[in-house]
C-alpha positions in Angstrom: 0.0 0.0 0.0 3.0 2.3 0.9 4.8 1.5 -2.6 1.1 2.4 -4.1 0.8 5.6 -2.4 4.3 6.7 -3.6 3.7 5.4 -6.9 0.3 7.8 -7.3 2.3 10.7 -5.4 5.5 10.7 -8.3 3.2 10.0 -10.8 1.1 13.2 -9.8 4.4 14.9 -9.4 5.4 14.3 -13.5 2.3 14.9 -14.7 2.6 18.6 -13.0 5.3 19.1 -15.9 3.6 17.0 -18.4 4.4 15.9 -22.4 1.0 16.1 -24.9 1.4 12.5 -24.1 1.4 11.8 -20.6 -1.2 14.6 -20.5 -3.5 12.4 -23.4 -3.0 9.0 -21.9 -3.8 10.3 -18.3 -7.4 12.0 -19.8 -8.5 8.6 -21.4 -7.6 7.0 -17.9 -9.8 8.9 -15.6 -12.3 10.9 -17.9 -15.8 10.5 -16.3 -17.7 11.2 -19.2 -15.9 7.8 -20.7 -16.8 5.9 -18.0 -20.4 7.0 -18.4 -20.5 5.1 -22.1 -18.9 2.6 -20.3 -21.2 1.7 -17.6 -24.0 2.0 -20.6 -21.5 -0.8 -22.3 -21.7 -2.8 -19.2 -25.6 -2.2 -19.1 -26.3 -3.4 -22.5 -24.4 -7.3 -22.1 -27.3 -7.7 -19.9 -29.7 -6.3 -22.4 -28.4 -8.6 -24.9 -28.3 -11.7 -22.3 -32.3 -10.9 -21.7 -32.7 -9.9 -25.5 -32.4 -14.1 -25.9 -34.6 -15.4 -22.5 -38.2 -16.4 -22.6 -41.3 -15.2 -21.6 -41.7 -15.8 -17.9 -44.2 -18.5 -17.5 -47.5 -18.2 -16.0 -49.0 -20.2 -13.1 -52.8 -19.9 -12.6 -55.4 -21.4 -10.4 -59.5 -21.3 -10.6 -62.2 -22.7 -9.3 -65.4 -22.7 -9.8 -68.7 -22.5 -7.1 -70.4 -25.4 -7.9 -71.5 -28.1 -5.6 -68.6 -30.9 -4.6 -71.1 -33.3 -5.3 -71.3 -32.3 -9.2 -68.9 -33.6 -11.9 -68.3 -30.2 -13.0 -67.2 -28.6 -9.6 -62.9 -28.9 -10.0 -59.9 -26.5 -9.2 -57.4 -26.0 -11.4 -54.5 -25.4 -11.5 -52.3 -24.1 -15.1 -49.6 -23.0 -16.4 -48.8 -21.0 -19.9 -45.7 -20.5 -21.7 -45.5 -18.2 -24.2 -42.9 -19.0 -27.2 -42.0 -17.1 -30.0 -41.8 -18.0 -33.4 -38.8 -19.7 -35.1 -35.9 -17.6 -34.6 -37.4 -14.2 -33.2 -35.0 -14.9 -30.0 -31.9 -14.5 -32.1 -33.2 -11.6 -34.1 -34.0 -9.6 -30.5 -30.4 -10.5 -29.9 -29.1 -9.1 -33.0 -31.0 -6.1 -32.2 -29.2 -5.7 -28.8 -25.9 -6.8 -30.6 -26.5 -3.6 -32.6 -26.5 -1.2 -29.9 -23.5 -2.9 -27.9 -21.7 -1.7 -31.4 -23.3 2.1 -31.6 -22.2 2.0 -28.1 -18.3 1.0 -28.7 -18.7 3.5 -31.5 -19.7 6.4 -29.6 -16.9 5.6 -26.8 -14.2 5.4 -29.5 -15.7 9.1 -31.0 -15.5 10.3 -26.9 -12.4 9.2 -26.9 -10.9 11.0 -30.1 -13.1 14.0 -29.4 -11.2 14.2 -26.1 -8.0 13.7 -27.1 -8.9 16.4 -29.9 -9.8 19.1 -27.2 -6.8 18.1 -25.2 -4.9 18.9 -28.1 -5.7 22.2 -29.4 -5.8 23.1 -25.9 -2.1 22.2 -25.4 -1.3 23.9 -28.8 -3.2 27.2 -27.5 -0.7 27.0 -24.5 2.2 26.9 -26.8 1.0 29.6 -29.2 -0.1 31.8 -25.4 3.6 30.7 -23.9 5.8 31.7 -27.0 3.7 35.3 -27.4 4.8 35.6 -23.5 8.6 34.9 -24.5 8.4 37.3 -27.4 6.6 40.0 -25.6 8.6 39.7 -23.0 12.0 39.8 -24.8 10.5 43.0 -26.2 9.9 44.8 -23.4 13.8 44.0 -22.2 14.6 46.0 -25.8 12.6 48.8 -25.2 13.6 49.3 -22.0 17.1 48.9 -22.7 16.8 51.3 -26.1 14.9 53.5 -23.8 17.5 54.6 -21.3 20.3 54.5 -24.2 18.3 57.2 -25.7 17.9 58.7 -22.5 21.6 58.6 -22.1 22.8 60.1 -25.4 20.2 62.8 -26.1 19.4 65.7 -24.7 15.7 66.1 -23.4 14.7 68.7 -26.6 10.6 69.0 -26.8 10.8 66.4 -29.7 13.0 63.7 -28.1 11.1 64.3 -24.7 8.3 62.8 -27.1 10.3 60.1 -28.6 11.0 59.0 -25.3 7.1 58.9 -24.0 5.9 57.4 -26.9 8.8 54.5 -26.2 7.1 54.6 -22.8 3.7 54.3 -23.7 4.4 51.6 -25.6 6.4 49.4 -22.9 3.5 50.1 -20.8 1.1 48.4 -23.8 3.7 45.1 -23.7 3.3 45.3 -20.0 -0.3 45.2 -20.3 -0.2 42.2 -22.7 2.1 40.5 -20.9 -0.4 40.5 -18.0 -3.1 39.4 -20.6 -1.0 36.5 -22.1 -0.2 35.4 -18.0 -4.8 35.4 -17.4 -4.9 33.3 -20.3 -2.0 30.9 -20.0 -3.1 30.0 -16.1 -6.9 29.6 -17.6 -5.8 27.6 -20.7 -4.0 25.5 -18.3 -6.9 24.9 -15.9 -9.2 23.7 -18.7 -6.0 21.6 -19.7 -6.2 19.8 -16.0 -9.7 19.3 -16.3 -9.7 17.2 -19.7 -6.7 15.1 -18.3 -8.2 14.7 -14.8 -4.6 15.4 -13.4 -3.3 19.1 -12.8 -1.2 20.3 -14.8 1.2 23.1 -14.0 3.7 22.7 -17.0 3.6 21.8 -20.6 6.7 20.6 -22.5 6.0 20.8 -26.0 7.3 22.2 -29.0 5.6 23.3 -31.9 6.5 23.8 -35.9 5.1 24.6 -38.9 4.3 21.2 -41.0 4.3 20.6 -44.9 2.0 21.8 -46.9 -1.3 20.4 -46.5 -2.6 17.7 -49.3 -6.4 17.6 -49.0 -6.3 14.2 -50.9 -4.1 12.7 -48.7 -6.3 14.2 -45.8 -9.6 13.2 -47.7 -8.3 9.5 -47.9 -8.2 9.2 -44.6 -11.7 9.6 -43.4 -13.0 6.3 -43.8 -12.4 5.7 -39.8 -14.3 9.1 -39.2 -15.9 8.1 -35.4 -19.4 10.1 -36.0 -19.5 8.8 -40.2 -19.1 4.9 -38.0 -21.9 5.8 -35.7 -24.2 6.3 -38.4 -23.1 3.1 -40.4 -23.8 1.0 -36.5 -27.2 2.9 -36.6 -28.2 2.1 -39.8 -27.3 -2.3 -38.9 -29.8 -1.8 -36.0 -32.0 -0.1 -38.1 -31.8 -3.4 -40.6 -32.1 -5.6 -37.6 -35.1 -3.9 -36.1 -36.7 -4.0 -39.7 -36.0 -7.8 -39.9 -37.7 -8.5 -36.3 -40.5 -6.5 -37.1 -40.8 -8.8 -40.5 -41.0 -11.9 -38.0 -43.3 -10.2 -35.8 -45.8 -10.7 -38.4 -45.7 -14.6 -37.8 -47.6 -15.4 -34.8 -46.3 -16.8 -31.5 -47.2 -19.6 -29.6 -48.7 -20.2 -26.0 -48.5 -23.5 -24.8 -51.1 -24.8 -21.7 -51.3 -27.6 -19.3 -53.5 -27.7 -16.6 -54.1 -30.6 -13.5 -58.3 -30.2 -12.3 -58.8 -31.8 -8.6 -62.3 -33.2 -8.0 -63.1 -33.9 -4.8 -66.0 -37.2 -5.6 -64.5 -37.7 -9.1 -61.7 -38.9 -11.1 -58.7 -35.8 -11.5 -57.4 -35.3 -14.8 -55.0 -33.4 -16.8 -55.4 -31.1 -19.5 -53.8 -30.0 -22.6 -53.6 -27.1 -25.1 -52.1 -24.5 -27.8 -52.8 -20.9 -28.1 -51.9 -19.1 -31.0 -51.9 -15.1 -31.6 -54.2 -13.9 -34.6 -52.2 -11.0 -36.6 -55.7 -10.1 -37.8 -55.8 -5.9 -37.1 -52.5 -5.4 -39.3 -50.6 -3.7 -36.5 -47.2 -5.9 -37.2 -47.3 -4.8 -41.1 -47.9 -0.8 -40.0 -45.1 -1.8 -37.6 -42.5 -2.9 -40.4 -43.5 -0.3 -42.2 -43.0 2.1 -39.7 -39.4 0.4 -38.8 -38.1 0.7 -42.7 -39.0 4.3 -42.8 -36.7 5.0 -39.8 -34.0 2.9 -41.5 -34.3 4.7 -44.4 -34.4 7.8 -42.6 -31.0 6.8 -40.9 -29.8 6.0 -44.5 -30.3 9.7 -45.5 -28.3 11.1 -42.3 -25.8 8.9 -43.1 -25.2 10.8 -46.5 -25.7 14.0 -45.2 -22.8 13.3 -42.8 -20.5 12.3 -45.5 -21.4 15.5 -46.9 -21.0 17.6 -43.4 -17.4 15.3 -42.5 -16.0 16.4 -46.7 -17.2 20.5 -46.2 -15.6 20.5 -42.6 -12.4 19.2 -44.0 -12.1 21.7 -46.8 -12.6 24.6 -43.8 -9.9 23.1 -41.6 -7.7 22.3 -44.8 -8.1 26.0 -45.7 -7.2 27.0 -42.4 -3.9 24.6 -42.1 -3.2 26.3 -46.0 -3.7 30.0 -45.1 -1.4 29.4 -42.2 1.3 27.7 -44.0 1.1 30.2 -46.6 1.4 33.7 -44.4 4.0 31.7 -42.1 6.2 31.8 -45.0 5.4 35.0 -46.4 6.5 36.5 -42.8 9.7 34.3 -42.6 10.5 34.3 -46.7 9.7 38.1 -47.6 9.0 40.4 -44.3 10.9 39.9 -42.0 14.2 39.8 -43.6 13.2 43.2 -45.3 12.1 44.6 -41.4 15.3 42.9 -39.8 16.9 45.1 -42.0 15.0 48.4 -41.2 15.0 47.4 -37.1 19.2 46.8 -38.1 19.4 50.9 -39.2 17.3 52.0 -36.5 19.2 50.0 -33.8 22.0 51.2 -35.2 20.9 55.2 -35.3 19.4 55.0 -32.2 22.5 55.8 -30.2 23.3 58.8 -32.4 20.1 61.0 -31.5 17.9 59.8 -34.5 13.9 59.8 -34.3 12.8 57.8 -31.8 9.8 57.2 -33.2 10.9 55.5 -35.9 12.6 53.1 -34.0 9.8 52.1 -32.2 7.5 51.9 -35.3 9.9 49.9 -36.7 10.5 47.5 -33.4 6.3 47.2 -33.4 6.1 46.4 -36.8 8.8 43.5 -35.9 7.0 42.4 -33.5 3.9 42.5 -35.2 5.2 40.1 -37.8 6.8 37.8 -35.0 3.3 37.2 -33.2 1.7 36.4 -36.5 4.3 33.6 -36.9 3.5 32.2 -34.1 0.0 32.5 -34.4 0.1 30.7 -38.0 2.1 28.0 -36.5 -1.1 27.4 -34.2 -3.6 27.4 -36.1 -1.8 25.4 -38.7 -1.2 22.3 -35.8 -5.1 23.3 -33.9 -6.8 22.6 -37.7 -4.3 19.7 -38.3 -5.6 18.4 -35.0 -9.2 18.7 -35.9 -8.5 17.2 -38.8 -6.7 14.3 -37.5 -10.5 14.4 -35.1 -12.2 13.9 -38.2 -9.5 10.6 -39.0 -10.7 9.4 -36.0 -7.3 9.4 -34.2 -6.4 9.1 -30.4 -2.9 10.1 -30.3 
């Protein structure tokens, strides 16, 4: 028990500084709202167990109020057991069968929505985390290039409003910086909720991918978790169409029966009942149980339809942000390097100001659309990879 308790207690520990995947595997481990399908898996083995049991039996006793001294005064005592007809057992079962499969579907689809969440949660952290680093490293600058100025210069009307413009704007990358700190503890608290561990510390490094192939994506969505759900629900829909077709052949009730008289011979008696399909209620019922697969049919397509249009969206999004990603790191900023070069250099010989800081802004501007690009590229590659039906 002692080993146990520090086992749990480094465990905890790690998973305070966590990777994507101890954070992943630790959410699909404790994640209540998985173990809510489950228990409905556990429910439904003994739905198909009963699907295939017979009727209970029935046990009855009469008696009538004639005199004992009469041939006709008897009690008796029967019993009745119902029993389907030829095979309606198995197809119940099937039935049942059916939704133990919708059922393993719709945990697998918790499981790679969950993991999906989990993800672009932990890629908002990194995207949050790196705008901290950046803004941060530009406040250092400014301060720094602030009291350089402040060193060199003399305190003319115009520099005096260089310099408080340079000031105003630390105090907006202070006031950012405070922003990017609120989100990053939030996005982390939503974090420890999907894993069901805290989390305090994410290691994880981000990239910008390849260019996005929506063919390649496109083949890949044969496994997609909701398009399987449909596919289960259309079998039971089959299944319930094909029991509803036997329920048009009538059951069977068999009878046997002992009668006591008290002055007379006892005897036992025999019989068979039979149910008389006669009102038409089993063929509405078919009917009504082959428009509801055909129904299913239909939502089946249109999910195809609804899986293909939100691919195209999320592989627009993973191609926008491939494509400005380059364009900042290709074409801007090497031309604004080279403009933040000539004002760093100017700076200390009593030139503007405020070009300098227009210059460091626009730098900085272009740096925290990188870094947003690389997110959104890896949060739509991660829905995508939700529409694949993956769990890692």
């Amino acid at each position: 028990m002692l080993k146990l308790f520090f086992s749990l207690l480094l465990f905890s520990s790690l998973l305070s500084s966590a990777t994507l995947e101890d954070v992943i595997q630790s959410s699909l481990a404790k994640s209540p709202s998985l173990d809510v399908i489950t228990a409905r898996l556990q429910a439904n083995k003994q739905s198909i167990s009963l699907a295939n049991q017979f009727s209970n039996p029935e046990l009855l006793l009469t008696r009538n109020t004639l005199n004992s001294s009469q041939a006709m005064h008897q009690t008796v005592l029967s019993v009745k057991q119902k029993l389907p007809f030829f095979d309606k057992r198995n197809k119940r079962k099937n039935v049942a069968l059916a939704e133990a499969n919708i059922l393993d579907e719709k945990l697998q689809a918790a499981k790679v929505m969950l993991v999906g969440q989990i993800k672009k949660e932990a890629y908002t952290i990194w995207e949050l985390e790196a705008l901290k680093k950046v803004v941060y490293a530009y406040i250092k600058l400014t301060q720094g290039n602030v009291e350089l100025y402040e060193a060199y210069v003399s305190t003319t009307d115009n520099q005096h409003m260089g310099i408080m413009k340079a000031r105003l704007s630390l105090s907006d990358l202070k006031i950012e910086l405070s922003n990017l700190n609120a989100k990053i503890y939030s996005s982390y608290a939503r974090l420890s909720y999907l894993s069901g561990t805290e989390v305090k510390h994410l290691e994880l490094k981000l990239s910008m991918g390849e260019k996005p192939n929506i063919s390649l994506l496109a083949s890949s969505l044969a496994k997609n978790p909701t398009l399987a759900i449909k596919t289960e629900e259309v079998q039971k829909a089959n299944q319930k169409v094909i029991l509803a077709d036997a329920d048009r052949y009538p059951d069977f009730t068999l009878l046997t029966g002992y009668a006591y008289r008290e002055k007379y011979d006892n005897y036992f008696n025999f019989g068979v009942g039979v149910s008389l399909p006669i009102y038409g209620t089993e063929k509405l019922q078919t009917q009504r149980e082959r428009a509801k697969a055909l129904s299913l049919v239909s939502a089946k397509a249109d999910t195809k339809i609804i899986i293909t249009s939100q691919l195209k969206t999320d592989y627009a999004q993973m191609l926008s942000a491939y494509e400005i990603y380059h364009i900042i790191k290709d074409d801007a900023l090497p031309q604004v390097a080279h403009m933040f070069e000539l004002s760093n250099s100017s700076i200390s010989t009593g030139s503007d100001l405020f070009k300098y800081i227009d210059v460091l802004f626009q730098k900085l501007s272009l740096e925290k659309k990188s870094i947003y690009a690389i997110g959104n590229y890896n949060r739509a590659e991660a829905q995508i990879a939700q529409l694949q039906g993956a769990i890692q």
